[in-house]
Residue, then its C-alpha position, 0 to 999 in steps of 0.5 A: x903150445x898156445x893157451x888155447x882150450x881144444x874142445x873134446x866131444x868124441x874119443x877120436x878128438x883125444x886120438x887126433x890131439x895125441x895125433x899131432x901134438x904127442x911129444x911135447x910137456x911130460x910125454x917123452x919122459x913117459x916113453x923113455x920109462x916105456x923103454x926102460x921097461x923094453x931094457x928090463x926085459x931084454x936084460x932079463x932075456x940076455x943074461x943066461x946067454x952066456x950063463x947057460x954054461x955055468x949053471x950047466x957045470x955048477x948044477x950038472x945039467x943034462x942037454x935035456x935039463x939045459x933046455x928046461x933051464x933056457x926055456x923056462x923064462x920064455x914059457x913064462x913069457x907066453x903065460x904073461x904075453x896073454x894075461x897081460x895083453x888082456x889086462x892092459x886093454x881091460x884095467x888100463x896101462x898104468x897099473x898092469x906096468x907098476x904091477x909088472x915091475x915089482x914083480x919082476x923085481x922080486x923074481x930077479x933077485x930070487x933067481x940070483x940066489x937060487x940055491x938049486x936048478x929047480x928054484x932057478x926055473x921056478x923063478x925065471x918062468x916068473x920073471x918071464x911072466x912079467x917080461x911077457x906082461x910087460x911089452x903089450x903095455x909097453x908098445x901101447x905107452x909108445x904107440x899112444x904118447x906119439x904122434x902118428x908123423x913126421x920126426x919121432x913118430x910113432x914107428x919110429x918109437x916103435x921101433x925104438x925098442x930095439x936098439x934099448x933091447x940090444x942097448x941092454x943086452x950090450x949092457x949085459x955083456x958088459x957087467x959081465x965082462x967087468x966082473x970077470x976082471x973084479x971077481x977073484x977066480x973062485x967066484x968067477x961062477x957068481x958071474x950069472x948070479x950077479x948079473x941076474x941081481x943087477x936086472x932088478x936096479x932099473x925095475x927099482x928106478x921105474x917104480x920109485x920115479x913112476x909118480x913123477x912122470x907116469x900116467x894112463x894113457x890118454x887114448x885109453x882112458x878116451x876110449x873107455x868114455x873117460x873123457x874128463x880124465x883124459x883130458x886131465x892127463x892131456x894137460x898134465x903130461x903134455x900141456x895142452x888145455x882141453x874142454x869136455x862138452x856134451x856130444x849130440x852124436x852118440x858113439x859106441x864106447x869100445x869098452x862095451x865090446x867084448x875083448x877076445x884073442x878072436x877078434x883078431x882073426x875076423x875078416x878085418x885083422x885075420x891078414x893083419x895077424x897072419x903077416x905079425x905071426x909070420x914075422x914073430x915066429x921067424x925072428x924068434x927061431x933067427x934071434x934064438x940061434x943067432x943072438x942068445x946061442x951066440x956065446x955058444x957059437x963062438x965057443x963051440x964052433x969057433x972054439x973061442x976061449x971065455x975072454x974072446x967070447x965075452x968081447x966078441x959078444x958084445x962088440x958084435x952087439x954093439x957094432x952090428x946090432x945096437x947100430x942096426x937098430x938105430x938104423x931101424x929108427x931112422x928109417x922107420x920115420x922115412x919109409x915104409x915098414x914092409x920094404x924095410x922088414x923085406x930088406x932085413x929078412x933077404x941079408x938075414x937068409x944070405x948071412x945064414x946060407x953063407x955061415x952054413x956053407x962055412x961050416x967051421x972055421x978052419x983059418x983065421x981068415x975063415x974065422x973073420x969072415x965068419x964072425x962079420x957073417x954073424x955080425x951082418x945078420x944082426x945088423x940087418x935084425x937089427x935095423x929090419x924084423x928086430x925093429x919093425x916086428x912090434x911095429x906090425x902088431x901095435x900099429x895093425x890093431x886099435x887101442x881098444x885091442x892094442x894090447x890083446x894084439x900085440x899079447x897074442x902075437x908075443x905068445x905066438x914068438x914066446x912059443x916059437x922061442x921056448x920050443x927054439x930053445x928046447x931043440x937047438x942045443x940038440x941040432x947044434x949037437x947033432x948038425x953042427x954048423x948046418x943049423x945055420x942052413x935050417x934057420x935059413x929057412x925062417x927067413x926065406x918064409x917070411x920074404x915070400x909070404x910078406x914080398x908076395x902074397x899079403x902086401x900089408x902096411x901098417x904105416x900108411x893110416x893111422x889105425x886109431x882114427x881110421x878104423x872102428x873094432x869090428x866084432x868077431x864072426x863065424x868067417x875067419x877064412x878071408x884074407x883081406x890084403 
């Protein structure tokens, strides 16, 4: 970077400084901690995907209490989904991110030791407070330390969470498999407890190095008129000399408008939150079945034993899913979010059909064919609605609403995965393996809403410089496409 001093009169200067030049100095390292935060959250959400079936035995739950349990922590994520999306575009995306990690740290090690289920759900409908405050600051931090093109763009980034979201469950999988081997047989039901504890280690890393490397996001400080502290955080983070002058040219400062979930739903967005609905709430039903209940699956259906279904996991996991969500990077650089997300939900609706028409495996050869089955639909979340599904929202809305969009649409998937959890331990008793042919129908939905009737896409402008926040009006019916 030359030494030359890049004059900064309007907000929008800020957005095309970051625009072109976001990924140089400190810049990265903040991204790195933003995914870190996706990790915790992940982690978080994986480690009672193979518990479920100890706390069940060790605090004699019913179906009904099961699913209580399993909700509880995504309940907590729609209260968090929405107070923290408005938080991080009213107090800024440093202190909402700090305040997040400590408390997910406290909540962690109180589940680990809960003494009784009730303790256990209070603490992780906490827990899922902070993860849902989490990821609206967190896709902020990515979409606004990244350039809009080229290599290590901003969907590319976006779309980075989701390898580090099946990096972590990976992760999860293998701290449970190394206790399982370290832990004597009559502490084997430690295995949750210790897993859960272990969540709060990477919380603790983020909030001792936060000095460091952490800062507010300079598109936000810019837009909220502080264009002098901006410019304060262009050099320390990403070294590059600005000076703020005087401009002639009046401009509205988007603080002063009014946040509100209903913004969203103008004449301007509604399209926009239509389309991020849609796919929020098929991912979570498919993702909820799929990867969660996978343990479940291969115990249940499969009839696996605990070693087999701990590696089945987590090479699952790691040769389908993690490498699927790499793929998602990689593509999310080259093409167009909507072609790959259309891609994604198709092989999804085949792998599903196919496992439904299966049933349960009554040969080995049976078996296999099943499990690639399994590890084809997360190769295609993976690379497809896992990776583009954060794209959409934080990519749809300005920063102003940055955070507000992508809260509200992590609430929508929040309630569509808390009643998932509620009802799937029931359908998979009462329907078996035809389950899979009822999910099938959350990917169908979404290729026949995106693939024909609203052909929206978010990479082709970026929103930022594009685009000024329209205020909400009485019409809310118009579907601009």
């Amino acid at each position: 970077m030359s030494n030359k001093n890049y004059e900064i009169r309007h907000p929008d200067d800020v957005n095309r400084i970051v625009s072109e030049y976001a990924g140089q100095g400190k810049s990265n390292k903040v991204i790195w901690l933003a995914l870190i935060g996706v990790f915790i959250d992940a982690y978080d959400l994986t480690t009672l995907s193979f518990g479920i079936e100890q706390v069940i035995k060790e605090f004699s739950l019913t179906p009904l209490m099961t699913g209580v349990v399993a909700s509880a922590i995504v309940c907590g994520t729609i209260v968090g989904n929405l107070i923290g999306g408005f938080l991080t575009d009213k107090i800024g995306r440093y202190r909402v991110f700090m305040a997040d990690m400590v408390l997910f740290v406290i909540a962690a090690i109180v589940a680990g030791f809960a003494p009784n289920v009730w303790v256990l759900i209070i603490a992780r409908f906490i827990m899922g407070i902070s993860v849902g405050v989490d990821l609206p600051v967190a896709m902020s931090y990515l979409s606004e330390f990244s350039k809009f093109s080229g290599k290590s763009n901003k969907a590319s980034r976006l779309a980075a969470w989701c390898p580090m979201w099946y990096a972590a469950s990976s992760i999860c999988f293998g701290i449970v498999l190394a206790l399982y081997f370290i832990l004597p047989a009559q502490y084997s039901h430690w295995l949750w407890r210790a897993s859960l504890i272990f969540g709060a280690v990477p919380a603790l890393l983020i909030i001792f190095i936060r000095g460091k490397y952490l800062t507010e996001s300079p598109i936000w400080l810019a837009n909220q008129g502080r264009l002098k502290e901006a410019s304060e955080i262009l050099k320390s983070s990403y070294d590059i000399h600005t000076v703020v002058l005087e401009s002639k040219k009046d401009y509205k400062i988007q603080q002063n408008i009014k946040q509100s979930f209903w913004v969203l739903f103008n004449r301007t967005y509604l399209s926009r939150t239509i389309v991020a609905m849609v796919i929020h709430i098929s991912v979570a039903f498919q993702y909820t079945t799929i990867a969660f209940f996978l343990p479940s699956i291969l115990m249940n259906f499969f009839h696996t034993t605990t070693l087999t279904t701990i590696t089945t996991t987590l090479t699952l996991n790691l040769l389908f899913a993690f490498t699927g969500g790499l793929l998602g990077v990689y593509l999310a650089s080259r093409f167009t979010s909507r072609h790959i997300l259309l891609t994604g939900f198709i092989l999804q609706f085949i792998a599903l059909v196919l496992l439904g028409w299966i049933g349960h495996p009554n040969s080995p050869f049976v078996l296999y064919s099943a499990i690639v089955l399994l590890g084809l639909w997360l190769f295609a979340e993976g690379f497809g609605p896992g990776a583009q599904m954060m794209v959409y929202p934080t990519m749809a809305y300005p920063a102003a609403i940055r955070g507000i969009g992508v809260g509200f649409n992590r609430a929508v998937s929040g309630i569509a995965q808390a009643i998932a959890l509620f009802v799937l331990p029931m359908w998979m008793t009462k329907y078996q393996t035809d389950v899979f042919t009822i999910i099938a129908i959350f990917a169908f939905v979404p290729i026949i809403i995106i693939g024909f009737i609203i052909k929206f896409e978010p990479t082709r402008n970026d929103i930022d410089l594009q685009e000024p926040i329209v205020k909400p009006t009485s019409t809310t019916t118009n579907i601009i496409i």
